[in-house]
N, C-alpha and C positions, 0 to 999 in steps of 0.2 A: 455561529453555525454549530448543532450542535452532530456529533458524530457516533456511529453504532456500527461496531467491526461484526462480522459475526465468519460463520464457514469452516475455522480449524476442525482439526482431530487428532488420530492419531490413523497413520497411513504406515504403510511398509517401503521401501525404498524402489523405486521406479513408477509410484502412483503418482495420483494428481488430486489438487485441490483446488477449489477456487472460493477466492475469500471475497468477500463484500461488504463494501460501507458504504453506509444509508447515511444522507444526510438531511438537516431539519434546520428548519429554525430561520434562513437567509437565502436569499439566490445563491442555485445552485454554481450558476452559470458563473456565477463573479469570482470562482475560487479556483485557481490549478489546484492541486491532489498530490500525494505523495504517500507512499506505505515503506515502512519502517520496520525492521525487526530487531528482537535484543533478545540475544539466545543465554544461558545461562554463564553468569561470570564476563558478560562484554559489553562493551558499550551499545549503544544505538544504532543501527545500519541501517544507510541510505540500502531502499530496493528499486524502485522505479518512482515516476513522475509524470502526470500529464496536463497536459496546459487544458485554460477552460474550455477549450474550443475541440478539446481530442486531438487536434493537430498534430501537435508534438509529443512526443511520447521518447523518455530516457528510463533506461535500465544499468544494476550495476553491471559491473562486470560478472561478478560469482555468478549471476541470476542469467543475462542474458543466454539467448536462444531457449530457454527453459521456460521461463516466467513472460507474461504478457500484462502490460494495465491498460483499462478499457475504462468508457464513462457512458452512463445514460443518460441521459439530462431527463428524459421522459420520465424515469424512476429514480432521479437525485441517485444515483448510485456510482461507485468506482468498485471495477471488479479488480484481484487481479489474478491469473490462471494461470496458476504453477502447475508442470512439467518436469517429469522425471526427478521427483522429488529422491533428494538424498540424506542425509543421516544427518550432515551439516548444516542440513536447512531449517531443523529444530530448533524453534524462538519463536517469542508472542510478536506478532507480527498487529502495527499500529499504520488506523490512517489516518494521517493529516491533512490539515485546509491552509493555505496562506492566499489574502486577496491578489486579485489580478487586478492590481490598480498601475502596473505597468513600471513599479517600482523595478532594481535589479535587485535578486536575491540570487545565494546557491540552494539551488535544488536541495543538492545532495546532504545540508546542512538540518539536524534537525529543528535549531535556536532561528531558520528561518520562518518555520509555520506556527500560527497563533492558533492551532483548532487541533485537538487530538482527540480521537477515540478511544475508548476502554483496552483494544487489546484484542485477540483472540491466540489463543495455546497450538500450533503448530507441532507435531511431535513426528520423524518420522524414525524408522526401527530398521536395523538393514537386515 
């Protein structure tokens, strides 16, 4: 599957953003989701997770009540809609695919998912 992040900017500190990945290539349906950020000088950060069905839906800690991830299946898309963006939240923010073949994985593990995105530049200013 292949994946295309798009949505960043550069925001001011209390906006919102909502980032999107389009996916191609495979059913959509066969893949839970997950997005990623890696802010400058850190490793990879788990953000949130949804199972293929939207069912399930995890967020980190940092993010929750702020951030939301949602899926279309109609438009192969995972959204996900940040809230009260703050100054730490600056990082290129990645979305992932791993199958739902019913395996156990960690979510929050980046070396779980076999599908990533290019990326998109998050930037927010306080």
């Amino acid at each position: 599957v292949q994946l295309q992040a798009s949505g960043g900017g550069l925001v001011q500190a209390g906006d919102s953003l909502r980032l999107s990945c389009a996916a191609s290539g495979r059913t959509f349906g066969n893949y839970n989701m997950g997005w990623f950020r890696q802010g400058p000088g850190r490793e990879r950060e788990f953000v949130a997770h949804i199972t293929w069905s939207g069912h399930n839906r995890y967020h980190s800690h940092s993010v929750r009540g702020r951030f939301t991830i949602s899926r279309d299946s109609a438009r192969n898309t995972v959204y996900l809609q940040m809230n009260s963006l703050k100054p730490e939240d600056t990082a290129v923010y990645y979305c992932a695919a791993v199958q739902a073949n019913g395996d156990r994985y960690d979510y929050s593990h980046p070396g779980s998912y076999a599908y990533w995105g290019q990326g998109t530049q998050v930037t927010v200013s306080s």
